[in-house]
C-alpha positions, 0 to 999 in steps of 0.5 A, a space after each residue: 495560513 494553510 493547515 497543518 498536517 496534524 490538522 489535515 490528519 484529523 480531518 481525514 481520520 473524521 472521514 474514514 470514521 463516516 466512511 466506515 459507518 457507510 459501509 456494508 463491509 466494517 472492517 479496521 481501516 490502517 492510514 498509510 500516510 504517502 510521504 514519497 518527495 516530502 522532507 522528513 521533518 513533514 513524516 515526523 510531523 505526521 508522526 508526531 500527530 499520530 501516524 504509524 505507516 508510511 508509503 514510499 514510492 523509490 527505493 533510493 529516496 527512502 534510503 536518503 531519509 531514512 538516516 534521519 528517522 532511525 528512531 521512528 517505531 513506524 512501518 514503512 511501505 513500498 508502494 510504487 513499483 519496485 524494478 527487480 534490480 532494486 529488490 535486495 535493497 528494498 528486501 532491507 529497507 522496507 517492512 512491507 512490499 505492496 506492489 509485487 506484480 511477478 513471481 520473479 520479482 518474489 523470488 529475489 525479495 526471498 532470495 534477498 530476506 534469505 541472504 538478509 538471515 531475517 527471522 521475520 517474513 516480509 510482509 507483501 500484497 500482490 499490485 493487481 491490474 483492475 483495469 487495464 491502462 498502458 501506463 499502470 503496472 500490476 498482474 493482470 486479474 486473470 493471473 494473480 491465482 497462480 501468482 498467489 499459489 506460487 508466491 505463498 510458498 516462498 518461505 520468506 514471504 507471507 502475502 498478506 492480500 491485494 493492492 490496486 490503482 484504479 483509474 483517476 476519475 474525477 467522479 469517485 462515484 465512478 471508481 467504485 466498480 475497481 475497488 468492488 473488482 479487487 474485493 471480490 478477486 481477495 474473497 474469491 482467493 481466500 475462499 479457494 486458497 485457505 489463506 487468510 488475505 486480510 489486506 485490502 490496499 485501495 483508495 488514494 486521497 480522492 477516492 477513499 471513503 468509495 474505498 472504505 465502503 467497498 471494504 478497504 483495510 488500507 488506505 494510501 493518503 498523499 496530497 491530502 495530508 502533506 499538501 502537494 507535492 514539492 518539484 523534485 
């Protein structure tokens, strides 16, 4: 029989636990469990193991999942790329963006918090290009102090720091020098700004111990809980 996912959580909560006794950088590591084309009998299964976060990756797909999950006190995380005629629907659907690339894109997700009369600000992390590959989105290194400078002033929104996909190595000894780029871009941001950027979103199932000992504070773990993904 193939394990459970409370099982598999476990084992993976083992060796975020190793991974932080590895790092030079201690820091709390937050689990976001990616639960984008599983069913939501697998995310309360999750959930029930312990779970409090969760990825998605379409804002219509967590639309039609959502009805069923009403009563979970869960955060629920925007990860993939999000096109800017969806962002009123995500604005009301998620806890947290993570994947804003453009101040344009900002600007409708306050917009729509504004229209929205929310009291609380949506949190968002700035997706940042780490390496610069045809099919990845994300702001290019270069631009994300302006990005930030102006973002942080939208009064409905509060950056809470940085996110990346690096390339898929198969040596997640090799990934590293992504995940030590994103970390010295949030230092370097937090030293010039003043704010606090405490976020760092980087590490995906193969590669997150690398991530956590680079000083990840979350991390985004998919096939290794769920198990593969079903064909849509």
């Amino acid at each position: 029989m193939p394990p459970t996912i409370r099982e598999n959580i476990l084992r993976i909560q083992d060796r975020i636990a190793k991974a932080k006794q590895n790092s030079p950088h201690p820091t709390d590591v937050t689990l976001i469990a990616v639960s984008k084309t599983h069913p939501p009998e697998s995310i309360c299964e999750a959930y029930e193991a312990g779970l409090r976060h969760f990825g998605e990756n379409r804002v219509q797909e967590w639309e039609g999942k959502r009805p069923q999950l009403e009563d979970l006190q869960a955060t629920w995380h925007l990860i993939g790329h999000l096109q800017s005629n969806k962002s009123a629907r995500a604005a009301k659907a998620f806890d947290s963006v993570d994947s804003v690339d453009d101040f344009a894109l900002a600007q409708r997700l306050d917009h729509a918090r504004t229209e929205l009369s929310a009291t609380e600000k949506l949190r968002v992390l700035i997706e940042v290009r780490v390496e610069n590959e045809a099919t990845k989105t994300g702001a290019e290194v270069h631009t994300v102090p302006q990005l930030l400078e102006k973002i942080s002033q939208l009064k409905n929104l509060e950056v809470a720091g940085l996110m990346c996909i690096p390339p898929f190595l198969e040596d997640p000894e090799k990934v590293r020098p992504y995940f030590q780029r994103l970390r010295k871009l949030r230092d370097d941001l937090a030293g010039t700004t003043g704010l606090p950027l405490p976020v760092l979103s980087m590490g995906m199932s193969h590669d997150f111990e690398i991530a956590i000992q680079e000083g990840a504070t979350e991390v985004r773990i998919g096939t290794a809980i769920f198990g593969t993904r079903p064909n849509p």
